[in-house]
C-alpha angles and dihedrals in degrees: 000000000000123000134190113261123187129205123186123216111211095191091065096026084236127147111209125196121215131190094220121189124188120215139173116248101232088196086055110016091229137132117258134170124213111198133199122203102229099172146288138284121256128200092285094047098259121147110233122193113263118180139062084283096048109028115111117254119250115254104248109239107204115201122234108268101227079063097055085047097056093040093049092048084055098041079054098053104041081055093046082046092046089040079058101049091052095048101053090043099056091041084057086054103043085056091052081049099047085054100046088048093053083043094061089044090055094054089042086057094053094033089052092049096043086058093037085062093040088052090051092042084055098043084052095054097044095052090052085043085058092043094047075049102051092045088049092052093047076048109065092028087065087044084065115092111216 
């Protein structure tokens, strides 16, 4: 059969009042008590709902509309502003990027040339290098008596 128990806190100077029910473990066989929180107690010994059960709900205080609207129309316009701003800010950007991207083509198209001329001017030397080789060759080998 519950009962009402009450523990005072002296921290918070609170008194709580619990629905406590006593019952018998049958794995142990033992006594045990389960207890609910059904409130606490005001100034004239009353028990008022704590909890999120029992709490009162908040009045609801609704704003006069007049005041969303014009909150909403400058939330709407500090975003449009900062939308702006950003905007503005990357496309800056995205130009600084576009000419540094034709710069570096640019580059690349000299750079590629420069190293397509060096790779001819090699491939010539080393042609007349095999032919100064092969007459030397021919060269010594004539040098030889038999």
């Amino acid at each position: 059969m519950p009962f009402v128990v009450h523990c005072f806190n002296q921290k918070t100077n609170t008194t709580y009042c619990y629905e406590c029910e006593n019952y018998k473990d049958p794995e142990t066989g033992a006594w045990k008590s389960r207890r609910k929180l059904l409130g606490k107690l005001d100034e004239n010994g009353k028990i008022v709902p704590t909890g999120k059960r029992g709490r009162k709900p908040k009045p609801v205080s609704e704003p006069n509309p007049e005041v969303r609207e014009t909150k909403a129309a400058l939330r709407k316009e500090v975003e449009r502003e900062i939308r702006e701003e950003v905007t503005a800010e990357y496309q800056g950007r995205l130009l600084a990027l576009q000419e540094e991207n034709i710069s570096l083509k640019g580059e690349n198209d000299r750079l590629s040339a420069t190293l397509n001329a060096l790779l001819r001017q090699s491939e010539e030397m080393m042609g007349t290098i095999q032919n100064s080789l092969g007459e030397r060759q021919k060269n010594t080998t004539s040098d030889i008596p038999d």
